[in-house]
N, C-alpha and C positions, 0 to 999 in steps of 0.2 A: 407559427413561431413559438420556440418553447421560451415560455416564462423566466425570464434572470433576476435576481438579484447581486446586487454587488455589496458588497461589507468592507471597511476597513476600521477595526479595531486596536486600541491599544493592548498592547500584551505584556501584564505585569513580570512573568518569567523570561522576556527577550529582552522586556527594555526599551520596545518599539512598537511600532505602530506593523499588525499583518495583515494581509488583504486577501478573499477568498470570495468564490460565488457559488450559488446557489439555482439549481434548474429545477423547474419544476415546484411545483406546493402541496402533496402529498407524494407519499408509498415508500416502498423502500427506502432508509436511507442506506447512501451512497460516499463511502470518505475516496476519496483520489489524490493521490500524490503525482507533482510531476518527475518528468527526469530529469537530468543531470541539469541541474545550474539553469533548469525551469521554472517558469513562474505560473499562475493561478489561474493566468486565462489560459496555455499553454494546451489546457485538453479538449477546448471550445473550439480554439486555431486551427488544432491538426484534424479536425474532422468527425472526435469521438462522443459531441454530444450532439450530431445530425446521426450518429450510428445508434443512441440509443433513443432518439425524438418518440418513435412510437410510445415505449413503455411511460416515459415522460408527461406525455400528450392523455395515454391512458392512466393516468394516477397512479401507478404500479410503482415508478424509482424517485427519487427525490436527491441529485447528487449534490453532492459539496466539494470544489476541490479548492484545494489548498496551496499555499505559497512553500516555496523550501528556502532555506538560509544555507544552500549548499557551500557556499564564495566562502563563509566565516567556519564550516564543519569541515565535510569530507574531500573539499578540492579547494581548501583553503593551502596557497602556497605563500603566506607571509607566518602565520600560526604553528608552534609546536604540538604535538599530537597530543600530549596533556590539554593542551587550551583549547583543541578540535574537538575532543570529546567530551569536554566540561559545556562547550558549546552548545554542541550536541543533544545532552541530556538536557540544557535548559530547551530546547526546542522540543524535546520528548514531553516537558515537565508542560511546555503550550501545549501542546495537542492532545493531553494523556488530562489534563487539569483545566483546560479552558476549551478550546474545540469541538471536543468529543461532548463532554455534557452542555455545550449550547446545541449541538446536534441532534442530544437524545433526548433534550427538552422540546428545542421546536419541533419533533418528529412527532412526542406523544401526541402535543395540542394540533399538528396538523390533521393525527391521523384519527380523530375521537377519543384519544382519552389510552390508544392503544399502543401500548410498551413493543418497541422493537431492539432487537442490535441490530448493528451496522455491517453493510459491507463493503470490504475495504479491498480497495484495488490500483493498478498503477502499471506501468511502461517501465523499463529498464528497472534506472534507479529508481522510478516510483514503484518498480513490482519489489525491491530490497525494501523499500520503506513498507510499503504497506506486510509486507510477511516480515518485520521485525517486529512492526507493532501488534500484530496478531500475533505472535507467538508471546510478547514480551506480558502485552496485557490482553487474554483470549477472554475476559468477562465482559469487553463491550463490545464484541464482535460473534457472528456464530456464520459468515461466510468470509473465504479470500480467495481473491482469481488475481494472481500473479502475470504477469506476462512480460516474458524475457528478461530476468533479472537475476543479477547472482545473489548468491546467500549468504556469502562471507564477509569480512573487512579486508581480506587478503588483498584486492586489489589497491587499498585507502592506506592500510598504515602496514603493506606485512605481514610480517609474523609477529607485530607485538601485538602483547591481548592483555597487558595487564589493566586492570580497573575495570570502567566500566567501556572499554576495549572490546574484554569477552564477553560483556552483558549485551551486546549490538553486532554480534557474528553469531547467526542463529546456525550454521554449521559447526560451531565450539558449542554452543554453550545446551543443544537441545539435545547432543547424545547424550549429557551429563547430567539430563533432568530426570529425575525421579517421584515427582511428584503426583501420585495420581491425582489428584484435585484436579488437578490441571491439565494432565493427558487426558482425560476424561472429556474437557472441554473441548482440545481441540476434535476429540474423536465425537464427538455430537455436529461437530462444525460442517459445515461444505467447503471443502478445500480443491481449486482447480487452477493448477498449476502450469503453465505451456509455453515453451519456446522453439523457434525452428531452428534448421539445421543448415541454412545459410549464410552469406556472409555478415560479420560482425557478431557471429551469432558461437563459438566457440566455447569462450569464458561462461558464457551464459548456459549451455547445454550438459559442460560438465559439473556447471555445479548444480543445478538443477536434477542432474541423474546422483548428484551424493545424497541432495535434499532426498528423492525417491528413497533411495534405502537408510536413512535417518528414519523417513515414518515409516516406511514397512518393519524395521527391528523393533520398533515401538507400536505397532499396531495402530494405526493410525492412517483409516480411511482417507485418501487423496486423488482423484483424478488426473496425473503427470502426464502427459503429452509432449511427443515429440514430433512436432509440424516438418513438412521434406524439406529437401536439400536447397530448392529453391526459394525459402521463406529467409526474407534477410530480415535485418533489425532494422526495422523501419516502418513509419504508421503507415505505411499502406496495407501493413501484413496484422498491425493491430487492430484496425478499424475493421479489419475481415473477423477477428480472432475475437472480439469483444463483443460483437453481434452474433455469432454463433456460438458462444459460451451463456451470455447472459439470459438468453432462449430459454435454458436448463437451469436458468438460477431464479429467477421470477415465475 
């Protein structure tokens, strides 16, 4: 049996109380996002931490996954899309300000004293989350394995981008970035990126192939995959997809 922890904390940026687990007590840390209008045990359910038990069991990963407040952001249908993405960003301000540095605190004292980033990963809407917040903030992170997710807001609010709209469609706002500081990071980074080419699997594949040429204009080492025709969106196709990626990343 892999080791759990459960957490439920107050969150001074939500206003509430968020709740998250914990596998494993040393190696890699691990951040995980669910998908769509998922919740925290949500990656334990579908089968992906009996797929990553060994590394687990071996001190090598150390995951955390996380809760989403999808209902009140991005598939809130009582909220205007000011108020979804004011949301939003208080949910970026928890995870970017509270999560991530109890993360990177209990990782050093787990692992002797020894400084890691994170890697950060997720299914659908947890592959959009977790590749916005690698792109948004690339200094606490230095791998992401995306899996089947799109890249934009297009499918949430449209074509409107204004505010912090464009700052959370990393297909707007990463052709527009010029900062080498920062491209530098993620080109140091491990980025592996895959979704297949079956059903449910469309929205996800072309935007996927734009991400592709975003980092190729920019020079920016990725490993992009495109899984065959039989590979639908569904954890049966991630729990194959997570275990033969993460092989290459530990």
């Amino acid at each position: 049996m892999v080791s759990v922890q459960y957490r439920k904390e107050y969150s001074p940026a939500l206003g509430r109380d968020m709740e998250y687990k914990i596998y494993g007590d040393r190696g890699k840390p691990m951040l995980v996002f669910p998908t769509s209008l998922g919740r925290f045990y949500q990656y334990e359910d579908s089968g992906m931490i009996d797929e990553l038990a060994d590394w687990i069991h071996a001190g090598k990963l150390q995951v955390w996954t996380c809760d989403s407040i999808d209902e009140e952001t991005f598939f809130s249908s009582h909220w205007n899309i000011e108020n979804r993405i004011n949301r939003h960003e208080q949910y970026n301000a928890y995870i970017v300000h509270e999560l991530i540095p109890s993360i990177l605190y209990e990782s050093q004292h787990n692992n002797g004293g020894h400084e890691q980033k994170i890697l950060i990963s997720g299914c659908s809407m947890g592959a959009y989350y977790s590749s916005n917040f690698f792109f948004r903030h690339p200094h606490y992170f230095d791998t992401l394995l995306a899996l089947s997710g799109v890249y934009s807001v297009q499918h949430f609010f449209g074509d409107y981008r204004d505010g912090a709209v464009y700052y959370n469609s990393p297909l707007d706002y990463l052709p527009n970035l010029h900062d080498e500081l920062i491209v530098e990071q993620y080109r140091r980074s491990r980025i592996v990126i895959c979704c297949g080419q079956g059903a449910w699997e469309d929205e996800m594949r072309y935007e996927t192939g734009r991400l592709q040429q975003v980092l190729q204009e920019k020079h920016i080492p990725a490993q992009i995959e495109f899984w065959g025709h039989d590979v639908d969106h569904e954890w049966h196709w991630w729990r194959k997809q997570i275990r033969y990626y993460m092989s290459g990343l530990l």
